[in-house]
C-alpha positions in Angstrom: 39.3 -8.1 13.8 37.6 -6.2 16.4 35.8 -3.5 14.0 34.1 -6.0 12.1 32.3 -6.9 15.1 29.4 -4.3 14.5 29.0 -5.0 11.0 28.3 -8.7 12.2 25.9 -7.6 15.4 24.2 -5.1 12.5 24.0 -8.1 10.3 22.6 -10.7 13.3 20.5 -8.0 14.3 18.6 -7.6 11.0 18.7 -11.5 10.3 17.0 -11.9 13.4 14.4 -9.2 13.3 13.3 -10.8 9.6 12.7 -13.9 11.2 10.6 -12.5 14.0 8.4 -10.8 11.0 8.3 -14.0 9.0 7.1 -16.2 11.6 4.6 -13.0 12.9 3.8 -13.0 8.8 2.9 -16.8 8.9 1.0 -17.2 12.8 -1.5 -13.8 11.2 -2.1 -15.6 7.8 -2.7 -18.8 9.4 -5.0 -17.2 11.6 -6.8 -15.7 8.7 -8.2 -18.5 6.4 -8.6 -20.7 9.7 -11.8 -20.3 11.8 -13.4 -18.8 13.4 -13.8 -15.7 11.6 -14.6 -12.1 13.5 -16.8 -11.0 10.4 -18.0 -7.4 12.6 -14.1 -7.0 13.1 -13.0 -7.6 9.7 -16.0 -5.2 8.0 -14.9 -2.7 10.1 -10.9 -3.1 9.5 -12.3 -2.7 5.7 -14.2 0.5 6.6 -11.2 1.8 7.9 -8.9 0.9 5.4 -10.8 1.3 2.4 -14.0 3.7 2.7 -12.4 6.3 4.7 -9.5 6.4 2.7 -11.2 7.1 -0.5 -11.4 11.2 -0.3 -7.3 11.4 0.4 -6.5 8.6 -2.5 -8.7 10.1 -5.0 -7.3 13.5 -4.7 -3.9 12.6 -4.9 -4.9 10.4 -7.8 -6.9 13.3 -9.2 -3.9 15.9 -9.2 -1.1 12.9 -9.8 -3.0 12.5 -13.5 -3.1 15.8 -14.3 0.2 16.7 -13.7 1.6 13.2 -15.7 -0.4 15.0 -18.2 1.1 17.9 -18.9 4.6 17.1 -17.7 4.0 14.1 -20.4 3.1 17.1 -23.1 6.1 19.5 -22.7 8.2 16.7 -22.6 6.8 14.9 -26.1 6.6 18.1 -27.4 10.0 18.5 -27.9 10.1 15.4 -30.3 6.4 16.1 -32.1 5.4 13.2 -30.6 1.7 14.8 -28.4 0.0 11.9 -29.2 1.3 9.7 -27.1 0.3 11.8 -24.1 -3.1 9.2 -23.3 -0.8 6.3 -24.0 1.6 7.3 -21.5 -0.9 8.2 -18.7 -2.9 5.2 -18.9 0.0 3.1 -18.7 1.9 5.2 -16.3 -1.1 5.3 -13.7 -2.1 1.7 -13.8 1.2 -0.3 -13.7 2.9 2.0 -11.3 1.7 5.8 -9.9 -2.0 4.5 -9.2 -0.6 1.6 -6.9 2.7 2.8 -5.6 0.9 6.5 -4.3 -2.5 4.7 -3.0 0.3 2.2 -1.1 2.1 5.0 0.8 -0.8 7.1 1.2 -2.8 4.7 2.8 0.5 3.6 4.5 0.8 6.6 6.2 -2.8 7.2 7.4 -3.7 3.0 8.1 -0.3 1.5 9.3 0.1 4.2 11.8 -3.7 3.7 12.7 -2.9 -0.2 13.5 0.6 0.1 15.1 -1.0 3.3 17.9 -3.7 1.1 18.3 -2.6 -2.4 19.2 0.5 -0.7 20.6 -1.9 1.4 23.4 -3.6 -2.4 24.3 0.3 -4.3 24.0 1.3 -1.4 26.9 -2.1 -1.1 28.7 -1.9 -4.8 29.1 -5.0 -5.3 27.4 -3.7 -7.9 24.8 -2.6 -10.0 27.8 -6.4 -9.6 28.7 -7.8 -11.0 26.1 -5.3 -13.8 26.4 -6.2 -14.2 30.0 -10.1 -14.3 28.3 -9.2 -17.4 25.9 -9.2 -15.3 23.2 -6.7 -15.4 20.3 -4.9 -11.8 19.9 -3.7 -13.1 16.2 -7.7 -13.9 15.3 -8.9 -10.9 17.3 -6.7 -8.2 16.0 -4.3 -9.2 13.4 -6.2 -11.7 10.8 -9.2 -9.1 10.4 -6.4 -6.2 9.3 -4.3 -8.7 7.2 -7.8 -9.6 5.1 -8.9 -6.2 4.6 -5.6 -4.8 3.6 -5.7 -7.9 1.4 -8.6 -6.5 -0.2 -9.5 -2.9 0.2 -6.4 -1.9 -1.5 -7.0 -3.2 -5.0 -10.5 -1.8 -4.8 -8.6 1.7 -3.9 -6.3 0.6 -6.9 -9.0 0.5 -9.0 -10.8 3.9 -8.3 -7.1 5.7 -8.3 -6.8 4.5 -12.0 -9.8 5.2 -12.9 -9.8 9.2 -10.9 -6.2 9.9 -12.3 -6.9 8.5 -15.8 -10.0 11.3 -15.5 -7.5 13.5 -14.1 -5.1 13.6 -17.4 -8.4 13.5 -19.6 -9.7 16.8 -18.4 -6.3 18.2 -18.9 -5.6 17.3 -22.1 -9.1 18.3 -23.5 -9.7 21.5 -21.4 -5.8 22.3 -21.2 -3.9 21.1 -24.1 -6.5 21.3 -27.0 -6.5 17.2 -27.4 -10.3 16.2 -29.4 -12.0 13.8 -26.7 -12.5 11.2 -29.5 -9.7 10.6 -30.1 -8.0 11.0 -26.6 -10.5 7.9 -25.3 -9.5 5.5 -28.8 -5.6 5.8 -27.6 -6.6 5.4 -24.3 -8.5 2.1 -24.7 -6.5 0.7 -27.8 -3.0 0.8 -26.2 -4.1 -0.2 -22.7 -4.1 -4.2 -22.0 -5.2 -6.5 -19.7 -1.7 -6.8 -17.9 -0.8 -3.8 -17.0 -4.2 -3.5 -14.8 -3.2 -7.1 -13.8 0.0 -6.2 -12.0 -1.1 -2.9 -10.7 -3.7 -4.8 -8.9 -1.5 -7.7 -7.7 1.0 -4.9 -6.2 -2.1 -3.3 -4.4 -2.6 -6.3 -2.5 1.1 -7.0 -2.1 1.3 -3.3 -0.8 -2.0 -4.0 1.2 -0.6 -6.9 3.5 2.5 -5.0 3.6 0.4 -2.4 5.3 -1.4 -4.5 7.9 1.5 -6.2 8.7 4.1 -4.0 9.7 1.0 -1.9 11.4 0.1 -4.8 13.2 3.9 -6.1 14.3 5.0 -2.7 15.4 2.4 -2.1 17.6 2.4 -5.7 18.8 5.8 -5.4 19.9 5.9 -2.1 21.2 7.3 -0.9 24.8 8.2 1.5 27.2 4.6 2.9 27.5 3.9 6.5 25.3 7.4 6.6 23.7 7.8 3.4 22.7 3.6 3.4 21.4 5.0 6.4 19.4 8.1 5.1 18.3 6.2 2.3 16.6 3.9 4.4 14.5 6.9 5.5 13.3 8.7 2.4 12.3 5.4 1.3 11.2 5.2 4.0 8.8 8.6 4.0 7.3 8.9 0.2 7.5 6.2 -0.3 5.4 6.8 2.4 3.2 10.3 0.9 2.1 9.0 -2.5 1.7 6.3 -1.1 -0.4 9.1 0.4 -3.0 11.0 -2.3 -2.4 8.2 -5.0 -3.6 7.2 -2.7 -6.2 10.8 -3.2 -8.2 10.3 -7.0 -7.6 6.4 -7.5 -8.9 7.5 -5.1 -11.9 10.6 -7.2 -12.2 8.7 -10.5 -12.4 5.8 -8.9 -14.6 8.0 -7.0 -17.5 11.2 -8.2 -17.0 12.1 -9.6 -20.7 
């Protein structure tokens, strides 16, 4: 029975490491809706997160739209069915390309941010500082990035549907001969209220996801520059699997019939 005894240490292993996350998961929201609140700390996590991330998401949301487009067009083509090009977009860039791709962008820019960061003052010993000062590290570096991934991201949600909806309008009418009249009546009459509800509930799913795995990887990093870099890392590609992960689960629970 020897050679199962990896599977079980892999299995032990994982188990554990969830419940370290859960219980860092539950000490940073508690943190966050209990006083006192670092309002200079928090406005500048949303800066961070949200402001300076708007150039990077509207681009991708820009060029994602436009491609949808067209690859939307030859595809329909084949079946005389063009019309349902805006349909498709709309749909397609609210419920899942506008959240999912503003997730792992920001994902890869923010989470690697927050783990090189707080890992830097975990292996400086500067976290132990502010411990040493009576200060909280979960109020004075984790509860400000949990509320503004909270809610940067749906904002970011919100101008990535809007910039890639845009995106496949000037493609269809400047590209593909589609009148602009009726273009905007398909867009509007097929789109409803859900499927900007769930996009916008995944964005601030996707948003804690974010902080948090920035925030644990660099709060439990070691072994000074390696293990600083090893955490932006696993911060990245943590949080980038949970994000696709969570997205099949919300979409689940939203459309499953």
């Amino acid at each position: 029975m020897n050679f199962l005894a990896p599977i079980g240490r892999i299995v032990l292993g994982f188990l554990a490491a969830t419940g370290r996350l859960v219980i860092f998961a539950f000490h940073g929201l508690r943190h966050a809706v209990l006083p006192p609140f670092y309002l200079r700390l928090t406005g500048r996590q949303m800066m961070s997160i949200g402001y300076f991330s708007l150039p990077v998401v509207g681009l991708t949301a820009l060029f994602t739209g436009m491609v949808l487009a067209l690859q939307i067009y030859v595809g329909s083509a084949r079946f005389n069915a063009e019309s349902a090009v805006a349909t498709i977009v709309v749909i397609g860039i609210t419920r899942e390309l506008g959240p999912v791709l503003t997730g792992l962008i920001v994902a890869g820019r923010v989470a690697a941010a927050m783990a090189a960061e707080i890992g830097t003052m975990r292996v400086t010993e500067q976290i132990d500082a502010l411990v040493t000062l009576s200060t909280n590290p979960f109020k004075y570096l984790v509860a400000p990035r949990l509320i503004a991934g909270l809610t940067m991201l749906p904002l970011l949600v919100v101008v990535a549907d809007i910039i890639g909806v845009l995106g496949g309008y000037l493609v269809s009418i400047e590209s593909l001969g589609f009148n602009p009249a009726t273009y905007l009546h398909n867009t509007f009459n097929f789109l409803e209220p859900i499927d900007v509800i769930s996009g916008l509930v995944k964005a601030a799913v996707f948003g804690f996801i974010i902080s948090l795995m920035g925030c644990y990887q660099g709060f439990h990093s070691k072994g000074g520059a390696k293990g600083v870099g090893r955490a932006t890392t696993e911060a990245v590609v943590s949080a980038s699997i949970l994000i696709l992960a969570s997205n099949y689960a919300i979409t689940e629970l939203f459309f499953a019939k």
